[in-house]
C-alpha positions in Angstrom: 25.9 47.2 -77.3 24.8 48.8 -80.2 21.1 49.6 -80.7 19.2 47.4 -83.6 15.9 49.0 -84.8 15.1 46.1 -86.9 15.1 43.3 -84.1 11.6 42.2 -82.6 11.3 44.1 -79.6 8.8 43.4 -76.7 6.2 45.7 -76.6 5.8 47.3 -73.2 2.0 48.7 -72.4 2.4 52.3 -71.4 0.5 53.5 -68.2 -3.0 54.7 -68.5 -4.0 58.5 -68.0 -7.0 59.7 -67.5 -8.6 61.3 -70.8 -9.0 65.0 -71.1 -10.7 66.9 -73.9 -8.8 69.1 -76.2 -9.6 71.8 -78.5 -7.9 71.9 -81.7 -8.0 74.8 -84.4 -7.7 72.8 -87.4 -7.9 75.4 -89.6 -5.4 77.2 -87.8 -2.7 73.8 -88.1 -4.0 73.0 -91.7 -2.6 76.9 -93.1 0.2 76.5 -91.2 2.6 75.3 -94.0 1.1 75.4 -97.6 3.6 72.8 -98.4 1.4 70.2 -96.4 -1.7 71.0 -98.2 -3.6 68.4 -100.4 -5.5 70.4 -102.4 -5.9 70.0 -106.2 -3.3 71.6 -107.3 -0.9 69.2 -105.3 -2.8 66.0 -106.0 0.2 64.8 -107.9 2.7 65.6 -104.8 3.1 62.8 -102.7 2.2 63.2 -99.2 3.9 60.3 -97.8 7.8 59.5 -96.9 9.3 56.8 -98.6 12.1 54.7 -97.0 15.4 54.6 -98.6 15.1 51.1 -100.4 11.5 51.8 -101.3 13.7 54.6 -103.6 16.6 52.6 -104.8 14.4 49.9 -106.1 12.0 51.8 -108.1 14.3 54.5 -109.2 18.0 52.9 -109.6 17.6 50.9 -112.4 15.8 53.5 -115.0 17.9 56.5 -113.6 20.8 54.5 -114.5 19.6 53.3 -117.7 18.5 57.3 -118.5 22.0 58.7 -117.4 23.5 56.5 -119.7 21.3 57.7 -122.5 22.0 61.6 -121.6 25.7 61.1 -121.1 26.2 59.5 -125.0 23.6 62.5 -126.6 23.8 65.2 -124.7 26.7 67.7 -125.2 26.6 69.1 -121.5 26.1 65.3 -119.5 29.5 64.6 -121.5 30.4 68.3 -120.5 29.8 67.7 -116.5 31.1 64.1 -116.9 34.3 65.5 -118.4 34.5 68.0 -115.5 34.4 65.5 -113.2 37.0 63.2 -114.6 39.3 66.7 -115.2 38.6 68.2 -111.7 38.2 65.4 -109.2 41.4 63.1 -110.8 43.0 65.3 -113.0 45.7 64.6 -115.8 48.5 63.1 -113.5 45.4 61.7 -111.0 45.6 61.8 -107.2 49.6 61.2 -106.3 50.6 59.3 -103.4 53.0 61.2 -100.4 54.2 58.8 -98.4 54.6 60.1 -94.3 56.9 57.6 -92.8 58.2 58.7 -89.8 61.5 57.6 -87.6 60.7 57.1 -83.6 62.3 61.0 -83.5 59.2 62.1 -85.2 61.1 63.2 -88.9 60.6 62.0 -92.5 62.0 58.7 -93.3 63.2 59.9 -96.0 64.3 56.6 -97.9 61.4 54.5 -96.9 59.2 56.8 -98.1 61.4 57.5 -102.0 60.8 53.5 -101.9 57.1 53.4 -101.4 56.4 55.8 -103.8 59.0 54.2 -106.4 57.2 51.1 -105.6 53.6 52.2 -106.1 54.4 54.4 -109.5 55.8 50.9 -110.4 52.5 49.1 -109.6 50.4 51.6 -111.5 51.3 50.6 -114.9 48.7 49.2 -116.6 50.1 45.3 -116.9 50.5 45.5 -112.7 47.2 47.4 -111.4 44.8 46.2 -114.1 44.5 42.8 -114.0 43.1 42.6 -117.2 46.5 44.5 -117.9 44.4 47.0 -120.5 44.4 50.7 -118.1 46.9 51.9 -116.0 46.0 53.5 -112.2 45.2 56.9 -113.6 43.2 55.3 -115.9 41.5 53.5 -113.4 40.8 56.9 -111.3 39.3 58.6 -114.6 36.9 55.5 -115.2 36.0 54.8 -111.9 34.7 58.3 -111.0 33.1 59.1 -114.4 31.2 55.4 -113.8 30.2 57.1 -109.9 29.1 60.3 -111.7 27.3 58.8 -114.0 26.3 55.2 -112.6 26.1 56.7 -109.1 28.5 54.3 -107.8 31.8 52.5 -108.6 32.4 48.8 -108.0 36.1 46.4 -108.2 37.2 43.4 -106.8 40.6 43.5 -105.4 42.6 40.2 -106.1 45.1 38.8 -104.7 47.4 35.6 -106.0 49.0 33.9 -108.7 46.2 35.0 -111.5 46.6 38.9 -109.9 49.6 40.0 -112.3 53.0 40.2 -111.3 52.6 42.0 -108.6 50.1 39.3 -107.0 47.6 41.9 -106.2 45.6 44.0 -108.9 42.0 45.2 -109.1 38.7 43.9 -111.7 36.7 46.8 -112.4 32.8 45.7 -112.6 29.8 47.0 -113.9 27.7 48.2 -110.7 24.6 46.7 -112.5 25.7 43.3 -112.3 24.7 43.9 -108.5 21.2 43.1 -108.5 19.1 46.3 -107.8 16.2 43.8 -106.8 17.8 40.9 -105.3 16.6 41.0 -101.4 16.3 38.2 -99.2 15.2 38.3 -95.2 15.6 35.9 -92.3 19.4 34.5 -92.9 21.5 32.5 -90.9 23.0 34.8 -87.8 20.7 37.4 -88.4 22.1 38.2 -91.5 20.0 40.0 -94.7 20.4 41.1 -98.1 19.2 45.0 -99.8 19.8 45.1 -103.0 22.7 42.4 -103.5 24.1 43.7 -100.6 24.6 41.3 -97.7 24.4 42.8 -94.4 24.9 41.8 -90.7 22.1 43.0 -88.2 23.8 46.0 -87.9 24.0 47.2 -91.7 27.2 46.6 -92.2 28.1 45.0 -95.4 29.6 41.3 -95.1 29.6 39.9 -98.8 28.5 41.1 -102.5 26.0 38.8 -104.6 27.1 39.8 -107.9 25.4 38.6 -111.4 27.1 35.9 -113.6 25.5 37.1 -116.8 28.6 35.1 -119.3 28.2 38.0 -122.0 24.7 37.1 -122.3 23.1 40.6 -123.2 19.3 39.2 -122.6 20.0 38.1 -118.8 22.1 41.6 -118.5 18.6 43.3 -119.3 16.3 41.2 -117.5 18.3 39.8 -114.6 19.9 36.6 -113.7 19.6 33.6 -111.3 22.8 32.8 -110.8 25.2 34.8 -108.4 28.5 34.5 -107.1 29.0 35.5 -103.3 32.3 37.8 -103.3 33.1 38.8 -99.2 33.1 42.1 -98.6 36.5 42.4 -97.7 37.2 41.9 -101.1 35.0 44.7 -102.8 35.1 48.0 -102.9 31.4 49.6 -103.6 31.8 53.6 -103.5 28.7 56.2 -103.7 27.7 59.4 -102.0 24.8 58.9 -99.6 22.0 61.5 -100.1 19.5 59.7 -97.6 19.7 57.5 -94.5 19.3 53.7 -95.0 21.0 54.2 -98.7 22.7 50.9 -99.9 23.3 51.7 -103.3 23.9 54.9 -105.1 21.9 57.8 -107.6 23.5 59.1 -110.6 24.9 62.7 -109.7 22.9 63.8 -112.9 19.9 62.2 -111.3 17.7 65.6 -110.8 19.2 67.7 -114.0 18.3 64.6 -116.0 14.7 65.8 -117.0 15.5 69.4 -117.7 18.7 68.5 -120.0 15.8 65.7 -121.7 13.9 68.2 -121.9 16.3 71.3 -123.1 17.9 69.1 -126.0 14.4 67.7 -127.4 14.0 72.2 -127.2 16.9 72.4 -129.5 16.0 69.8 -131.9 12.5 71.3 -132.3 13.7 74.9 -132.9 16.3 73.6 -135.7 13.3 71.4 -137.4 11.8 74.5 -137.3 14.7 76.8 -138.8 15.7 74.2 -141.2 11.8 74.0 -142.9 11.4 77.6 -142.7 14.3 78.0 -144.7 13.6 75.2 -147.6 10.1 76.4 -147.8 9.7 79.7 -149.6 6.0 79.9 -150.0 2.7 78.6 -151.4 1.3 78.8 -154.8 -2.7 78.9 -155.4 -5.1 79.1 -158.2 -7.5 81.6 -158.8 -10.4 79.3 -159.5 -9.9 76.9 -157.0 -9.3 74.2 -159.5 -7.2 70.9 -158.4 -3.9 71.1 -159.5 -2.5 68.0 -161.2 1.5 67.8 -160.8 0.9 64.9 -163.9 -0.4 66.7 -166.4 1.4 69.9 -165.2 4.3 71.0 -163.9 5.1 74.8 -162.2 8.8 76.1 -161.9 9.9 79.2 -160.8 13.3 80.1 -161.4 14.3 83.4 -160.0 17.6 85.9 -160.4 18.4 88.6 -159.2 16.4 91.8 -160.3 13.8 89.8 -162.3 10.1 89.6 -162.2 8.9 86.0 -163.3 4.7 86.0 -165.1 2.9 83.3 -163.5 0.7 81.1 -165.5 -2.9 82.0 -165.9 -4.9 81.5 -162.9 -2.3 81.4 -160.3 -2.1 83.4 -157.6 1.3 85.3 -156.5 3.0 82.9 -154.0 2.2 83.6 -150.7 4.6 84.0 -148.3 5.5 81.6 -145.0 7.7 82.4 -142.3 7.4 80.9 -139.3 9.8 83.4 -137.7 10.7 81.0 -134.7 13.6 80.4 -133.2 13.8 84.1 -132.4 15.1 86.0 -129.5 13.2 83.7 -126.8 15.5 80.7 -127.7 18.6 82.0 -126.6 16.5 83.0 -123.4 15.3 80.0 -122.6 18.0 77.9 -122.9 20.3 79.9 -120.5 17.8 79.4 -118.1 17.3 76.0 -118.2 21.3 75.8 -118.3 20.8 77.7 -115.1 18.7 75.2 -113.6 21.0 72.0 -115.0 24.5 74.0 -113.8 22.7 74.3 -110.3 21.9 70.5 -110.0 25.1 69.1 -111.1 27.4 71.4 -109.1 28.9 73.3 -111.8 29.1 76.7 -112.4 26.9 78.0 -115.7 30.0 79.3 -118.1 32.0 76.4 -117.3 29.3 73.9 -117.9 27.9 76.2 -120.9 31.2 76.9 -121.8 29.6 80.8 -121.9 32.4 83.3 -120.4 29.6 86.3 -121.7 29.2 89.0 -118.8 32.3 87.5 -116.5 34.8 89.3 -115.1 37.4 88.7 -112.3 34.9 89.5 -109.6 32.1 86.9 -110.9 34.7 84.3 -112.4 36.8 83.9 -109.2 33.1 83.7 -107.0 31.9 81.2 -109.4 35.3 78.9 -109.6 35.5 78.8 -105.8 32.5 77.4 -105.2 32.6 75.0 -108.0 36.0 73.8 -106.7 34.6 73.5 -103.0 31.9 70.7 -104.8 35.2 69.2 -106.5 37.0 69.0 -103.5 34.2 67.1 -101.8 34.0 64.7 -104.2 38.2 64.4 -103.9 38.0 63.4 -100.2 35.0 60.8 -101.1 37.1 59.3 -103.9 40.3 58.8 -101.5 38.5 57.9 -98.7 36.3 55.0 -100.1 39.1 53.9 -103.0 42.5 55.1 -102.8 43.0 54.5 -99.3 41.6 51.1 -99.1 43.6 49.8 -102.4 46.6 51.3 -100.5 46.4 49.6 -97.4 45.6 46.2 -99.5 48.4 47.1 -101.7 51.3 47.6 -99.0 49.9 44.5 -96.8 51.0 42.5 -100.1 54.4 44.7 -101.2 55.8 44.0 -97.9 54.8 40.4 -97.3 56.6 40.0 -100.7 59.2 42.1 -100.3 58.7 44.0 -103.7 59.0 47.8 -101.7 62.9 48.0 -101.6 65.1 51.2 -100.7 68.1 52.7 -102.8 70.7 50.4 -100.7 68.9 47.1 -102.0 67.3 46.6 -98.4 63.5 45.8 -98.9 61.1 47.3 -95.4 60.2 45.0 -93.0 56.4 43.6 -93.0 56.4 44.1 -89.4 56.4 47.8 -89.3 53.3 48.1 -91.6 51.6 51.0 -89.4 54.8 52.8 -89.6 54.8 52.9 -93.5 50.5 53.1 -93.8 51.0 57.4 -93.1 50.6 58.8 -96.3 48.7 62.4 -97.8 46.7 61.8 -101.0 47.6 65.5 -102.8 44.8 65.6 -105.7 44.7 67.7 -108.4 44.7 71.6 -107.6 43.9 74.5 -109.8 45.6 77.8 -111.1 44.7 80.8 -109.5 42.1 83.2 -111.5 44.9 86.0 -111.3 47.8 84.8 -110.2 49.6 87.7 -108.8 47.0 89.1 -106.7 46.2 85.4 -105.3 50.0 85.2 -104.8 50.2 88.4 -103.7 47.6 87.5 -100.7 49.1 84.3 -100.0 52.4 85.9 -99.5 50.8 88.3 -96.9 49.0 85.1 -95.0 52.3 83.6 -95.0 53.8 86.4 -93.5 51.2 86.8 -90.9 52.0 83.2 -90.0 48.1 82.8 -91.0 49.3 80.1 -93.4 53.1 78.1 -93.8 55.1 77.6 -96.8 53.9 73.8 -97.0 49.9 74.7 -96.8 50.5 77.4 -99.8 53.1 74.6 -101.8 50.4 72.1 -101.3 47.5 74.1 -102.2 49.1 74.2 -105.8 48.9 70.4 -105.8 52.6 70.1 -104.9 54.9 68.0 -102.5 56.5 70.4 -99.9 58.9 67.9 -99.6 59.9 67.9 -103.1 59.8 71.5 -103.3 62.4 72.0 -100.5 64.6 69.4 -102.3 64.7 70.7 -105.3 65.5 73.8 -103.8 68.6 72.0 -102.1 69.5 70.6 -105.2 69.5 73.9 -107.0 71.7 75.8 -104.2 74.3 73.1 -104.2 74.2 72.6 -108.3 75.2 76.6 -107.8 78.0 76.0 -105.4 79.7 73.3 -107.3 79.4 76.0 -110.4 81.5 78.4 -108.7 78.9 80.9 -107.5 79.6 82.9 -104.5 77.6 82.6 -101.5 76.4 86.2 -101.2 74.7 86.1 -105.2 73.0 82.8 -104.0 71.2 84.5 -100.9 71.0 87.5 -103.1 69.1 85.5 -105.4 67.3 83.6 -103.2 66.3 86.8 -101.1 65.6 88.7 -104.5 62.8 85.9 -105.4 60.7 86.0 -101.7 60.9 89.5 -102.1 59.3 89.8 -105.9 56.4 87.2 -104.4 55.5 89.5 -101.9 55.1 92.3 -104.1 52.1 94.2 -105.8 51.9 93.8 -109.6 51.2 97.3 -111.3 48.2 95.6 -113.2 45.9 98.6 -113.7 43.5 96.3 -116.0 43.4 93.4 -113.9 42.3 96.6 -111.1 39.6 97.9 -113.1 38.2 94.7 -114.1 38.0 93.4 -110.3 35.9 96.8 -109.5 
């Protein structure tokens, strides 16, 4: 039986021992870690830890509300947004595989072109949606630009007559209409709530109490009393957990949000700057010290080129004003905070700065593959807490209605649902930074049966299984051509052999020493 800290427990009197004395060296303990020191110049660090709804509740809300902000004024929160969307999802988004598999352990070949033909048929925008407005890649692209920036994604998956044609689509919601501040203890069978989340004893989500604000924007800012109960079997709610006891999520921008606040009020100062230093020339001033009156007289200057203009008499020659800032520290201090702002959101600098000065092969290549490792985390979150889920709702439905039919007519039995619930998410993969000497290494892992054909294939964001067909399609479209068998393997032979080759790229050498 699983352990529940949060039950009343009986308290159990530990045995006496006998008291000794013991001598501590407090100074000794108290220089042990200068991060534990209170001192004055740490007054303003806090010195005690915070449970994980203690954080939610009085953070959620305004990071949200400032992420927002950042995201629809600030050129590099739309730049990591847009990263996100491009590099998790992609242009064609995250494509299905289906894996069926006969009782001899190969591809069912036909039930698995009819799942697929099937599913790219629910993905158009009047099936998936059911507001019938974004297709499934659409979907994708919103759903993890709202986790980026939101920290979390939230739908409703729907089944029945009002679900489209289909009978199954998905409502995408706001996560704030899931009250940050709604909690309620002592329920029936031990059941509470954390932030409109309804839990067992366990923490296991059972139902979602979400906001019914009816487009009124007042209650959408200051809350609402009335909420509909949606189970949770229902919902999908999707964030990355950065603490234990975490039941709603953080923006992704959540600790680069102060330094990009702070780097674009930088720029606007420096350009107020620029911009009055160069309308404002200089100052004029009289001799005497008299008040000048613009009413009863008026100064102009006008100058051209390789002229010397007589001021009036009693004014002084204008005196000069250059404020000589933004200078050489602007540039400076802006790739540093960029530094700081790439390092919190994942990104590398040059992509997120879009600032390729000083990379070459070496530091590009470093760079992208560690950037891509943080996208590919956040590719196995996505399918893991929404693509898989909406699959397995999606083919319980498709084969209860018999809308996942095969090329004879035929459509798969309902009965053999964990036959046809194997699939492989492939998401979106990314070019090599130089392609020959990437293929050039692959080719030698392949040969040294360190990687197969398939890993490479998929690695490129491919099906194997398409790859090889196409291949078969392409030898027989030579045969029926005419084409003798020996130029086919000839050609075929001639193509390996060019992959495994080293390019004579001299600059592509000297630029990766």
């Amino acid at each position: 039986m699983p352990w529940n800290l949060f039950k009343r427990s009986v308290s159990v009197e530990a045995p006496t021992k006998k008291k000794s004395r013991r001598f501590i060296n407090h100074a000794l303990v108290k220089s042990l870690f200068d991060g534990a020191k209170t001192d004055r110049l740490r007054a303003d660090w806090p010195s005690f830890p915070i449970d994980g709804c203690a954080i939610i509740r009085r953070n959620q809300r305004i990071l949200v509300a400032r992420s927002r902000e950042q995201a629809a004024n600030n050129d590099y929160a739309r730049s990591f947004l847009r990263g996100v969307k491009n590099n998790v999802v992609g242009a064609a988004g995250v494509k299905l595989q289906a894996r069926a598999m006969d009782a001899n352990k190969t591809l069912d070949t036909m039930a698995n072109d009819a799942i697929e033909s099937a599913w790219r048929e629910w993905s158009k925008r009047e099936n998936c949606d059911v507001a019938g407005r974004m297709s499934w890649p659409e979907l994708e692209k919103l759903l993890v630009t709202t986790a980026a920036k939101d920290g979390e994604l939230l739908l409703v998956m729907m089944e029945g007559a009002e679900a489209g044609p289909w009978g199954f689509s998905l409502q995408v919601i706001d996560p704030q209409y899931l009250p940050v501040d709604y909690d309620r203890d002592n329920m029936a069978d031990g059941h509470y709530i954390r932030h409109g989340v309804e839990m067992n004893q366990y923490g296991r989500p059972v139902a979602y109490h979400l906001e019914t604000h009816e487009n009124n924007t007042r209650a959408y800012l200051w809350g609402s009393t009335r909420y509909i109960r949606i189970p949770a079997e229902n919902v999908i709610h999707g964030f990355v957990s950065d603490f234990i006891g975490q039941y709603r999520g953080l923006p992704w921008m959540a600790t680069a949000l102060w330094r990009m606040k702070n780097l674009n009020e930088f720029e606007d100062s420096a350009l107020t700057n620029a911009r009055t230093g160069a309308n404002k020339l200089g100052f004029l001033e009289s001799e005497s010290g008299d008040e000048f009156d613009p009413d009863e007289e008026e100064l102009e200057l006008n100058t051209e080129s390789g002229e010397f203009t007589v001021l009036p008499p009693g004014i002084k020659p204008p005196t000069s004003w250059d404020p000589g800032y933004p200078a050489g520290e602007f540039e400076k201090f802006s790739q540093h905070a960029l530094k700081g702002i790439a390092a919190g959101l994942g990104m590398a600098y040059h992509n997120l700065a879009s600032d390729l000065t000083g990379v070459n092969y070496s530091s590009g290549r470093l760079g992208a593959l560690e950037e891509r490792e943080f996208w590919k985390d956040m590719q196995a979150w996505l399918i893991e807490c929404l693509h898989q889920r909406v699959y397995e709702r999606w083919l319980n439905r498709a084969l209860l209605t018999g809308r996942i039919v095969t090329e004879t007519g035929r459509p798969l039995p309902a009965h053999k649902i964990n036959k046809f619930l194997n699939v492989h998410w492939q998401p979106r993969r990314w070019d090599w930074v130089d392609p020959q000497k990437d293929m050039n290494a692959a080719a030698g892992a392949m040969d040294k049966l360190l990687k197969s054909p398939g890993e490479i294939i998929r690695s490129q964001g491919r099906d194997p299984d398409e790859v090889w067909r196409e291949y078969a399609r392409d030898i027989d479209a030579m045969r029926k051509a005419g084409i003798p068998e020996d130029k086919i393997n000839l050609f075929l032979q001639g193509k390996a052999n060019a992959s495994s080759q080293p390019a004579n790229n001299p600059a592509a050498d000297k630029d990766a020493e």
